[in-house]
C-alpha positions as CSV (number, residue, x, y, z in Angstrom):
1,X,75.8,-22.6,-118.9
2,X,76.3,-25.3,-116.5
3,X,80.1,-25.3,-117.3
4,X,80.3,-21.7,-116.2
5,X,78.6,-21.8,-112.8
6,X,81.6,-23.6,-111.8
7,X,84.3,-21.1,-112.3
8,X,82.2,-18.8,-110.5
9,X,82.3,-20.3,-106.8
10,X,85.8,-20.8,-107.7
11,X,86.3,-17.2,-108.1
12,X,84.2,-16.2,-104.6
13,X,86.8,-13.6,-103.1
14,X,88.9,-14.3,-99.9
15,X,86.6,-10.9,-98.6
16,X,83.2,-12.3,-99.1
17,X,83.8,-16.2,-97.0
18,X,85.6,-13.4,-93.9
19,X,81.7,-11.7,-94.3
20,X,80.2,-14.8,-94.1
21,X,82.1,-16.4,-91.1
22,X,81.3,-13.1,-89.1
23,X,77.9,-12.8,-89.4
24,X,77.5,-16.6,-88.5
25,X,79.3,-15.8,-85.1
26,X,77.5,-12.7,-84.3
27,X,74.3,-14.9,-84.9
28,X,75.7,-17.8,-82.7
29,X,76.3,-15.1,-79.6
30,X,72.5,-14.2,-79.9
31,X,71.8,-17.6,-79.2
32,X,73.8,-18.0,-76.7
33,X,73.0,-14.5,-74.9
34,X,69.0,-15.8,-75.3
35,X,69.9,-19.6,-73.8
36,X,71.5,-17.4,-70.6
37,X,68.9,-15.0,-70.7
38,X,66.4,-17.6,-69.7
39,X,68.5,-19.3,-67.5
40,X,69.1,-16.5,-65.4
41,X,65.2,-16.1,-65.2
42,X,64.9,-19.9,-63.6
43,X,67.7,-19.2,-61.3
44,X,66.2,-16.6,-59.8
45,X,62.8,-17.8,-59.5
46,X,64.0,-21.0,-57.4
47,X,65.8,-18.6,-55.8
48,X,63.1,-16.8,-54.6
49,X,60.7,-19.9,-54.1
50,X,63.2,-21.6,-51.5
51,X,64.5,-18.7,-49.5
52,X,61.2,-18.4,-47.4
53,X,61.3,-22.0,-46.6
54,X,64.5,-22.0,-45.1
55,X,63.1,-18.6,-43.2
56,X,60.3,-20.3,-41.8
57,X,62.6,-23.4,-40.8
58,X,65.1,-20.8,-39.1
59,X,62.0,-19.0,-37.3
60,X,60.6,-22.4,-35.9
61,X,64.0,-23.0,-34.3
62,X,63.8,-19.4,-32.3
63,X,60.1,-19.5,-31.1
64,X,58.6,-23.0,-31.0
65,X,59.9,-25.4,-28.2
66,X,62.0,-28.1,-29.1
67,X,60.5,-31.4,-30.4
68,X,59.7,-34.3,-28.1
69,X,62.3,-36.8,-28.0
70,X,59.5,-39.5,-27.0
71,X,58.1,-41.8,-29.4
72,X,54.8,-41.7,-28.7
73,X,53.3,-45.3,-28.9
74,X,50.9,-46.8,-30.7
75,X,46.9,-47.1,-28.7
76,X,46.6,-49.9,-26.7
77,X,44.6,-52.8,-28.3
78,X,41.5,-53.5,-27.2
79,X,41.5,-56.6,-24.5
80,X,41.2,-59.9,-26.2
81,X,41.0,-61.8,-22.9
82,X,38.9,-60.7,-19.3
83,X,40.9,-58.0,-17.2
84,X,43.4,-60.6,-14.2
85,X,45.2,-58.7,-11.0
86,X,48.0,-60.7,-10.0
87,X,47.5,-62.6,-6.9
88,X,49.3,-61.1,-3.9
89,X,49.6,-62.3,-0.1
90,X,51.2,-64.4,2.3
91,X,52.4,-68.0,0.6
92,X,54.2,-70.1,2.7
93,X,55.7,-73.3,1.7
94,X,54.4,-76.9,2.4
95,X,52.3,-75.1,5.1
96,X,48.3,-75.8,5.8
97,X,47.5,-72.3,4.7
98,X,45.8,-71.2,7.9
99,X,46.3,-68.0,9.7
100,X,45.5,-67.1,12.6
101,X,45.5,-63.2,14.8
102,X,44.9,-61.5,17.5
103,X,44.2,-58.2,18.8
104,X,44.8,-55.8,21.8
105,X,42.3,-53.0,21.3
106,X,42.1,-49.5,23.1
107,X,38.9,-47.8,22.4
108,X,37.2,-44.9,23.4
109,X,33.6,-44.5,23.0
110,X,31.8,-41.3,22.5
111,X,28.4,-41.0,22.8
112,X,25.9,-38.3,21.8
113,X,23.0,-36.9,24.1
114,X,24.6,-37.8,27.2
115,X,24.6,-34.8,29.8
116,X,24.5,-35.0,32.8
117,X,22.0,-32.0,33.8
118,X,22.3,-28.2,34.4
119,X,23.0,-25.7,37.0
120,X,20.3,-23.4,38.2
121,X,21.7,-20.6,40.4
122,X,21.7,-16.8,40.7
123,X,25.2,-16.6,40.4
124,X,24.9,-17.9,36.5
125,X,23.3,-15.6,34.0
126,X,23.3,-19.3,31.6
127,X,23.7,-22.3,33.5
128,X,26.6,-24.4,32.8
129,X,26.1,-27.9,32.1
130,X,27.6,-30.9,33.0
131,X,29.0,-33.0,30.1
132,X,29.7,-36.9,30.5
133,X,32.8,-38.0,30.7
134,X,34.2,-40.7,28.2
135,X,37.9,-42.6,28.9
136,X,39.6,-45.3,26.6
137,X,39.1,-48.5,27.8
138,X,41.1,-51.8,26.6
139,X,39.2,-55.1,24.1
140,X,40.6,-57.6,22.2
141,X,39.9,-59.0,18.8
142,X,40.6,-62.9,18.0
143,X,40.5,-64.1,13.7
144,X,41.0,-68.1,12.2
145,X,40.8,-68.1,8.4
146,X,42.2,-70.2,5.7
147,X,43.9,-69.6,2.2
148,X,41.9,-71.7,-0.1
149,X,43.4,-73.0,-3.9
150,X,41.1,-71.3,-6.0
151,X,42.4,-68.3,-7.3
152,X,44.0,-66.7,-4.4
153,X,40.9,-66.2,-2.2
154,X,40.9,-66.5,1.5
155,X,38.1,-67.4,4.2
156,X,38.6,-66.1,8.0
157,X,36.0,-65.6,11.5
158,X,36.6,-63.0,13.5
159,X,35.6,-61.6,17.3
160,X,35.5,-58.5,18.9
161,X,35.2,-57.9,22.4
162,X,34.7,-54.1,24.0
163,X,33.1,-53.8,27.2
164,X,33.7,-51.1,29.7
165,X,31.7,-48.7,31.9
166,X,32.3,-44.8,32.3
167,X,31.6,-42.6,35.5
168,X,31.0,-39.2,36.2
169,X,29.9,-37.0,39.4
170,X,28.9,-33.5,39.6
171,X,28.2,-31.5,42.9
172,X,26.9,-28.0,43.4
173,X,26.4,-26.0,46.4
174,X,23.5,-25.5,48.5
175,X,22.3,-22.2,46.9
176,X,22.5,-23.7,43.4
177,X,20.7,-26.8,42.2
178,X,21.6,-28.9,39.1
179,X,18.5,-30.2,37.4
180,X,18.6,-33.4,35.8
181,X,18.1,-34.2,32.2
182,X,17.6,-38.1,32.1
183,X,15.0,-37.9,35.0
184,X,11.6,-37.2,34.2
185,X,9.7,-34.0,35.2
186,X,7.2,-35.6,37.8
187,X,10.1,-36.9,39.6
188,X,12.6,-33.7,39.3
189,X,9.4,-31.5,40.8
190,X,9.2,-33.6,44.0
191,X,12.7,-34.5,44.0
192,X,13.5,-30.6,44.0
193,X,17.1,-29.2,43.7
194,X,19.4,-31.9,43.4
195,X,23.2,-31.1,45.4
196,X,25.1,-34.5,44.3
197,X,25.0,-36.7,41.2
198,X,26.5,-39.7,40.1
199,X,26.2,-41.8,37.1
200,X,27.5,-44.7,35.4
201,X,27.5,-46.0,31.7
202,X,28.1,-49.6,30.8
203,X,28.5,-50.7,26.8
204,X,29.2,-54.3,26.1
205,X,29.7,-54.7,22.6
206,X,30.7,-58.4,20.9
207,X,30.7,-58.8,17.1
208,X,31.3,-61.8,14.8
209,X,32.1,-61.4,11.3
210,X,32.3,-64.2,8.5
211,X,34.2,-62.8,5.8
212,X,35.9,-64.2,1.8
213,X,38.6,-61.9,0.4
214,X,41.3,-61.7,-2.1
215,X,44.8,-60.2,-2.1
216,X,45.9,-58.5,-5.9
217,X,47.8,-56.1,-7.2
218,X,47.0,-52.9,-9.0
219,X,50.6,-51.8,-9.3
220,X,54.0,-53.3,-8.2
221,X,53.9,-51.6,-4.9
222,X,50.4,-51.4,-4.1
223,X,47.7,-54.3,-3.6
224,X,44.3,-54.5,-2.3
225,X,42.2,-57.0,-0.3
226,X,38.2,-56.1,-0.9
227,X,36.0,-58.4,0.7
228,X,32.4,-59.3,1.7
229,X,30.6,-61.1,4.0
230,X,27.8,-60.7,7.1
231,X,28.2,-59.4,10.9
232,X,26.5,-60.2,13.7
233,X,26.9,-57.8,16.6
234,X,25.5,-57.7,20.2
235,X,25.0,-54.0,21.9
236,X,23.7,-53.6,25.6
237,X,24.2,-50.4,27.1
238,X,23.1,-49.5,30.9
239,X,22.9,-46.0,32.2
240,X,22.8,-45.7,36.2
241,X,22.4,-42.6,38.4
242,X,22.2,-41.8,41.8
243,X,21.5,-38.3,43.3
244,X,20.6,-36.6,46.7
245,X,19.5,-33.4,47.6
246,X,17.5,-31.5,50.3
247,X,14.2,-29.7,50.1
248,X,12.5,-26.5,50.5
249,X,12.6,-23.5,48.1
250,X,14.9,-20.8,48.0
251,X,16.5,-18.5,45.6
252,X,16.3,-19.9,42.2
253,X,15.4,-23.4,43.1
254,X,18.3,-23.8,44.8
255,X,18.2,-24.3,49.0
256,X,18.2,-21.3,51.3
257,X,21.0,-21.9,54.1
258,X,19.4,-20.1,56.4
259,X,16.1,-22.2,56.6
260,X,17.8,-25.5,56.4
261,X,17.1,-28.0,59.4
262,X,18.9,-31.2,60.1
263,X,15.3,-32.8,60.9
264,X,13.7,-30.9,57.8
265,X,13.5,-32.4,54.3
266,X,15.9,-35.0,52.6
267,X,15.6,-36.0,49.1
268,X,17.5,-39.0,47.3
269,X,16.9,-41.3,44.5
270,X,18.0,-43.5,41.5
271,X,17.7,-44.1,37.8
272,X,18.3,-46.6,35.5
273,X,17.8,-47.5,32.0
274,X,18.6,-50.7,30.0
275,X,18.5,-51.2,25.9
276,X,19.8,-54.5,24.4
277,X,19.6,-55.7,20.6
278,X,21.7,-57.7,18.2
279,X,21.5,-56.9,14.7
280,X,22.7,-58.9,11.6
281,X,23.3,-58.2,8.0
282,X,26.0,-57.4,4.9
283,X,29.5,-56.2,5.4
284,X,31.7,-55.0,2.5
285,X,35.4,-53.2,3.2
286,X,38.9,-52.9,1.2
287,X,42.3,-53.4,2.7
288,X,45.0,-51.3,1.2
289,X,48.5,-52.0,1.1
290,X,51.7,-49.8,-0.3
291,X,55.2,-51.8,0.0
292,X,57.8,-49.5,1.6
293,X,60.6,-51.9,1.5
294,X,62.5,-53.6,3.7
295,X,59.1,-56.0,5.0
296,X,57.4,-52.1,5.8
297,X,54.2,-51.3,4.1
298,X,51.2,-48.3,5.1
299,X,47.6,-49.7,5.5
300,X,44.5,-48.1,4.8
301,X,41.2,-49.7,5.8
302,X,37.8,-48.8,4.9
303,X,34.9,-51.3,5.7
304,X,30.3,-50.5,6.6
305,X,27.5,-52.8,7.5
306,X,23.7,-52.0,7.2
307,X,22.2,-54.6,10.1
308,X,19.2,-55.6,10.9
309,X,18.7,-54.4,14.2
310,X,16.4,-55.7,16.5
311,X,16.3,-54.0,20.7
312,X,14.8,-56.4,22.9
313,X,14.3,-54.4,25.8
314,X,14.2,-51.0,26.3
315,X,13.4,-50.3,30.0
316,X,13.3,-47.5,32.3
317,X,13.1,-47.6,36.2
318,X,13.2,-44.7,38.3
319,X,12.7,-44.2,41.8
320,X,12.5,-41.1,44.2
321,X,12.3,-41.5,48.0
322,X,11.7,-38.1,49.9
323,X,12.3,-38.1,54.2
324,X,10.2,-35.5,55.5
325,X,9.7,-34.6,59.6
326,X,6.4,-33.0,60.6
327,X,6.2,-32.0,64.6
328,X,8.7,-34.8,64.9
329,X,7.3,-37.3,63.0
330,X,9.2,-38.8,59.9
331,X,7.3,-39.3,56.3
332,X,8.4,-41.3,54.2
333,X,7.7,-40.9,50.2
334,X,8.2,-42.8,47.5
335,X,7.9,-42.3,43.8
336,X,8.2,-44.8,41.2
337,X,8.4,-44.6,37.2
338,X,8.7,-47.6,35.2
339,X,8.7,-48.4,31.8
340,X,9.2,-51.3,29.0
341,X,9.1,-51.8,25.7
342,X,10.1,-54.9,24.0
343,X,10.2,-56.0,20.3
344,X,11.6,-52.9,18.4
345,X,13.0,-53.1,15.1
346,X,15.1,-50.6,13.1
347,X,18.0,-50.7,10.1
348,X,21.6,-49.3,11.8
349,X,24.4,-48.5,10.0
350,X,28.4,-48.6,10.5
351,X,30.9,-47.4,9.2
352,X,35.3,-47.5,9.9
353,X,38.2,-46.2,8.7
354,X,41.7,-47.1,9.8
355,X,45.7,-46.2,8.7
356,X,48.7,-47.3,10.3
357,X,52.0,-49.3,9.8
358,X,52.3,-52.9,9.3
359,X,55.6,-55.2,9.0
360,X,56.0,-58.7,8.6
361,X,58.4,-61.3,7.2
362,X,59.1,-65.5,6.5
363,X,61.2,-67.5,8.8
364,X,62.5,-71.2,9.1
365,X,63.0,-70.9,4.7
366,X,59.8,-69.8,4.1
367,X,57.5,-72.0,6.3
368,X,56.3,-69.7,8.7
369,X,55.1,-65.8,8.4
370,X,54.9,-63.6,11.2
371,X,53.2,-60.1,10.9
372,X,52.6,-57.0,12.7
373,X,50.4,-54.1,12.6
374,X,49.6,-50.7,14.4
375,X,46.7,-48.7,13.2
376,X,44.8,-46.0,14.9
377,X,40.3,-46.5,13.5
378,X,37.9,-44.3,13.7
379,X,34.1,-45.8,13.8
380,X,30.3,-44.7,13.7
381,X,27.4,-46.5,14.7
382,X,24.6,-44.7,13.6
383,X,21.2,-43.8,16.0
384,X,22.6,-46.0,18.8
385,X,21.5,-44.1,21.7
386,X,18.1,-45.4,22.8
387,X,17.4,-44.2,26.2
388,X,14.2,-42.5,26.0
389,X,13.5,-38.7,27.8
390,X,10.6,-37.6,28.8
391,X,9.3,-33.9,28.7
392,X,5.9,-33.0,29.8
393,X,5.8,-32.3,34.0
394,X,1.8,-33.4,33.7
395,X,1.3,-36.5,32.2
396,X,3.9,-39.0,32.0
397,X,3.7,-40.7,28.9
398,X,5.2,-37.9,26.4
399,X,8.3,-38.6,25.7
400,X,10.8,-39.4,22.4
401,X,14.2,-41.4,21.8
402,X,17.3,-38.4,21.4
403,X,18.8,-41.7,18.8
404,X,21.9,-40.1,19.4
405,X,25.5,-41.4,17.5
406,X,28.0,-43.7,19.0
407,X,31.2,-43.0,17.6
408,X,34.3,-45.0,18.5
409,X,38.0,-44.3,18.3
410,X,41.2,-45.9,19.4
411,X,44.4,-48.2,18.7
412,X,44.8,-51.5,17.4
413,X,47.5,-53.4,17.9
414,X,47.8,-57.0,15.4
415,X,49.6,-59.8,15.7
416,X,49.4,-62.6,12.8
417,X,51.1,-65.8,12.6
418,X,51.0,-67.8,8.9
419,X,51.5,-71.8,8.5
C-alpha cells in the first residue's frame, strides 16, 4: 500500500497543478483587494479630520488681526529693597554748596468787599456803584540756603517784601449823592449827601519762610522738589477816606441847586480803619521741573500754609465836622466814632500756584551755576479783610466783619547764583 501512494503523486496531471496555481492567485488578489479596502477607509478619515483644521487656520488669517510682534514681559518682582528717586539739582564742584537768590516781584492785590459807596439820584432807576480800584505794584523777595551731604537735601530762608497803597476818587453832581458804605449810618444821616470821595488803601505784607527740600527724579526729564517747613508772615492794612459834601434835602437825597447858599450848610469828614496781625504755622509745597533741553526747563509750583493768626489791633476812627450859618452865625459840629479791639485770634489759610520758564547753566568748569526764572503766581489769603461795617442807623454798636478774600496775582522774576 505504502509503495503505491507514491506513483500516484507522480502521476498528478499537468491540468490539475495549472487548477491549483489559479485558485491560489485569485485567493491572493482577495487579500490584497481587502488590505486596500481598509486602507482607503484611513485615508479618508484623516482626510476628513485635518481639512477643517487648516479651514479654521485659513479663516483666522482673514478675520482676526494680526499677532503682536511684542514679547510681552514677565511681572515685575516684587521690591526687595525700599523705593530710591535719584538725586537731582545743582552740583558744583569744589564749591561750599550755598546758594543764594533774589527776586523782583510785581503784584497786584485784589481785595474783596471794598466799594466805595452808591449813587442815589433820580436819574438812576439802580444806582451804580463805585468799585475800588486795584494797580500792580513792585516787591522783592531775597533766599540763603545750603546743600547739605545727606542724601541730597537742601536747607534755605527766604523774605518777602510787598507793600503798596491804592487810591480811588469818585465825584457826583449836586443833584445826586453817593452814600458811603464804610461809614456808619449815624454819621452818613448828619453827614447827608456826600459830592466828593477819596480813599486810600495801604497793605504791607513781609513773610519769612524756613524751609528743607529735596530735588529727585521721577523720570529722566522730569524732577520734583517737595518741601516742608513753617512761615511767619506780618499783614497790616489801613483804609483812609475823605469826603465833603453840602447840606439840605432835595430830590432823592441829593442837593437842590436852587436852594443852595454859599453861607448855608457845609459837610466834610474822614475815616480810617487799621488791622495788624502776624500769623505763624506749617508750610508744605512741590516744585516741578520738565527738562526741555538746551539748559530750558517749565516749572510748576504749588505750595499752602494754615497760620496761626493773631490781629492785634483792629481800630476804627471816624470823624464828621458839619459848618452850619444861622442869621449869620457859624455852628460848628462835630461827630466822632471810635472803636478798638485788640487780642483777636483766628486760623488763615494760603494757598499759590505758579508756571513759567526757567534756564540756567555751569560756568568757569563747573564751579559756578547761574539760573534764571520767569513765572507768573496766582495767591489766596483766605478771610483777610477785617474792617468791620456797621448797619443799624440807631444804636451804634451793631455791626459784623465782611472777612472778605485777598487774592494776589503778578510776575516774578528769579535770579540764583550757585557756589
Amino acid at each position: 500500500m505504502k509503495g503505491k501512494a507514491f506513483p500516484l503523486k507522480k502521476r498528478m496531471s499537468f491540468c490539475t497543478r495549472v487548477k491549483i496555481q489559479m485558485r491560489l492567485a485569485r485567493d491572493g488578489e482577495k487579500m490584497m483587494l481587502k488590505l486596500l479596502s481598509k486602507a482607503q477607509s484611513w485615508i479618508a478619515m484623516s482626510f476628513l479630520i485635518t481639512t477643517p483644521t487648516f479651514a479654521n487656520k485659513s479663516c483666522a488669517q482673514k478675520n482676526c488681526p494680526p499677532p503682536c510682534s511684542k514679547v510681552c514681559p514677565d511681572p515685575l518682582p516684587e521690591p526687595t529693597t525700599p523705593a530710591y528717586n535719584a538725586p537731582d539739582g545743582i552740583n558744583t564742584r569744589c564749591s561750599w554748596d550755598v546758594f543764594a537768590s533774589g527776586s523782583f516781584i510785581y503784584w497786584q492785590p485784589l481785595q474783596e468787599n471794598m466799594d466805595l459807596g452808591f449813587v442815589n439820584s433820580e436819574e438812576h432807576e439802580y444806582g451804580p456803584i463805585f468799585n475800588m480800584e486795584f494797580r500792580y505794584k513792585p516787591g522783592f523777595k531775597v533766599a540763603l540756603g545750603m546743600l547739605f551731604d545727606r542724601d541730597n537735601w537742601s536747607g534755605w530762608a527766604e523774605y518777602t517784601r510787598f507793600h503798596g497803597h491804592h487810591t480811588h476818587s469818585a465825584s457826583v453832581s449836586l443833584d445826586a449823592g453817593l452814600n458811603l458804605m464804610q461809614l456808619h449810618p449815624q454819621l452818613t444821616a448828619s453827614l447827608g449827601p456826600v459830592l466828593d470821595f477819596h480813599r486810600k488803601w495801604g497793605l504791607n505784607m513781609d513773610l519769612l519762610d524756613l524751609l528743607m527740600g529735596r530735588d529727585y527724579y521721577v523720570g529722566t526729564k522730569l524732577s520734583f522738589n517737595t518741601y516742608f517747613g513753617a512761615r511767619a508772615a506780618w499783614i497790616r492794612q489801613t483804609l483812609s477816606d475823605s469826603f465833603s459834601g453840602v447840606g439840605g434835602a432835595g430830590g432823592n437825597g441829593g442837593i437842590n441847586p436852587t436852594t443852595l447858599s454859599a453861607d448855608r450848610l457845609r459837610r466834610e469828614g474822614t475815616s480810617s480803619q487799621h488791622t495788624r496781625s502776624w500769623g505763624v504755622g506749617p508750610r508744605i509745597g512741590i516744585d516741578l521741573k520738565w527738562d526741555l533741553g538746551y539748559d530750558f526747563r517749565l516749572i510748576g509750583d504749588a505750595a499752602g500754609d494754615l497760620l496761626y493768626t493773631r490781629y492785634t489791633r483792629l481800630k476804627n476812627n471816624a470823624t464828621v465836622i458839619s459848618v452850619d450859618s444861622n442869621e449869620g452865625v457859624i455852628e460848628t459840629t462835630t461827630t466822632t466814632l471810635r472803636a478798638l479791639q485788640k487780642n483777636l485770634a483766628f486760623l488763615r489759610a494760603h494757598a499759590e500756584l505758579e508756571m513759567g520758564l526757567g534756564w540756567g547753566t555751569y560756568f568757569s568748569a563747573n564751579q559756578w551755576h547761574f539760573d534764571l526764572e520767569a513765572t507768573y503766581g496766582f495767591q489766596v489769603y483766605f478771610n483777610q479783610n477785617m474792617f468791620r461795617l456797621y448797619f443799624n442807623n440807631s444804636a451804634p454798636g451793631p455791626s459784623f466783619v465782611p472777612s472778605g478774600d485777598l487774592f494776589i496775582h503778578g510776575l516774578n522774576l528769579t535770579a540764583r547764583f550757585d557756589f
